[in-house]
N, C-alpha and C positions, 0 to 999 in steps of 0.2 A: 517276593517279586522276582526272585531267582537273576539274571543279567538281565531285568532289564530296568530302568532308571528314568526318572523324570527329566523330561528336553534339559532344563534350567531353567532357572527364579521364574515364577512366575506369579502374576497377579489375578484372580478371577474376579469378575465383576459381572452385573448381575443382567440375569435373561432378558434380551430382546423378545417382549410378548406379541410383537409381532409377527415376528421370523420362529420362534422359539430359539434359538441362538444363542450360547452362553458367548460373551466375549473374553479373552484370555491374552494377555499380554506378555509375551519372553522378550527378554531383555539375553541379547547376547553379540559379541563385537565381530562374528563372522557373517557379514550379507548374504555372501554367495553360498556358503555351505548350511546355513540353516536354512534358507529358500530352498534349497536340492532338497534340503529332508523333509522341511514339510511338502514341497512336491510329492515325495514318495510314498508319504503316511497317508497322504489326499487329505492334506489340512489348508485348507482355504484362508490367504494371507489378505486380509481385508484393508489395513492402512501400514504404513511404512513413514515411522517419524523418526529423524537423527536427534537422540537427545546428545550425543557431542558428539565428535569425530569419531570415537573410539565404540562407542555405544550405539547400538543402536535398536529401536522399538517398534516389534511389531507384534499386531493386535490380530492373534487370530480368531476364527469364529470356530465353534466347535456345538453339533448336537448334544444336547444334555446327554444321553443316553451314549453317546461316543464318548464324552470329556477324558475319561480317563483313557481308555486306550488309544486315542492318538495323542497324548500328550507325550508318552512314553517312548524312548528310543532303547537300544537294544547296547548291550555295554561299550562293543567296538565304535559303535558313531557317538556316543556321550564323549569315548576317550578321546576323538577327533576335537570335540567343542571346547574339552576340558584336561590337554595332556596332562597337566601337574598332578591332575586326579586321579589318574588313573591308579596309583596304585590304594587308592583311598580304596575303592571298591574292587580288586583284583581277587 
């Protein structure tokens, strides 16, 4: 995968046969800075639920056929999500 790395935990759950839509849940305690990235990746933030103060879950949508590459961030903004990590993957 070279630098680049999975947003953080995440859950997949199964296709909207409607929409074709997989939905995909990240779990991560920055609002503001993961909203910006998925802005930027054009990953569409479909619900926003606080499971505690600290936590917080949002369910995005992703086409099957995208799931993997927009889940993906590029090393320098994982180490933003995740500084203790960073030298995990350096």
């Amino acid at each position: 995968m070279g630098d680049e790395l999975i947003l953080c935990e995440y859950e997949e759950k199964k296709c909207n046969k409607k929409t074709g839509l997989h939905d995909v849940s990240v779990y991560n305690n920055d609002h503001k800075l993961i909203c910006e990235l998925a802005e930027k990746q054009e990953i569409f933030i479909d619900i926003e639920k606080y499971l505690s103060k600290d936590i917080i879950k949002l369910t995005l949508k992703f086409l099957w056929t995208n799931l993997k590459r927009k889940r993906i961030l590029y090393l320098s903004e994982y180490s933003k999500l995740f500084p203790e990590k960073e030298k995990l993957y350096a």
